[in-house]
C-alpha positions, 0 to 999 in steps of 0.5 A, spaced: 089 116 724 090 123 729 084 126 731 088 134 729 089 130 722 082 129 721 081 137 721 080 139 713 084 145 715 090 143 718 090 138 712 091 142 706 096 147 710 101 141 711 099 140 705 100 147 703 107 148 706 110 141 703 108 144 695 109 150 696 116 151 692 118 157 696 120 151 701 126 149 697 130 156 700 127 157 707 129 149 709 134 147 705 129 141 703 125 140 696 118 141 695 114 135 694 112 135 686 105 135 683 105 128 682 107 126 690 101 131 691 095 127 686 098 120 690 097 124 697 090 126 695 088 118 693 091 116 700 084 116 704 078 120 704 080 126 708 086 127 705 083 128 698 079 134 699 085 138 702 091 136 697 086 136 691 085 144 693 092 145 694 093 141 686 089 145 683 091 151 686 098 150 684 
């Protein structure tokens, strides 16, 4: 894995901006749904921490 993505910090603000439902209007993209965030928060050890905080904050 990338040394940048073992940073908590960085993690959940990718994470953040992927949930966050205003991406839809600012890219033209969707968001990623609640669920697509759970399966994020059980792909390795340093991605749960960051995606079940942007989970539970949504």
């Amino acid at each position: 894995m990338y040394r940048c993505l073992r940073i908590t910090e960085i993690l959940r603000l990718i994470i953040e901006f992927l949930a966050y439902e205003d991406f839809i209007t600012r890219c033209g993209a969707r968001s990623i749904p609640r669920k697509d965030t759970a399966r994020f928060a059980r792909t390795c050890k340093a991605f749960m921490d960051p995606a079940l905080d942007v989970l539970w904050r949504t």
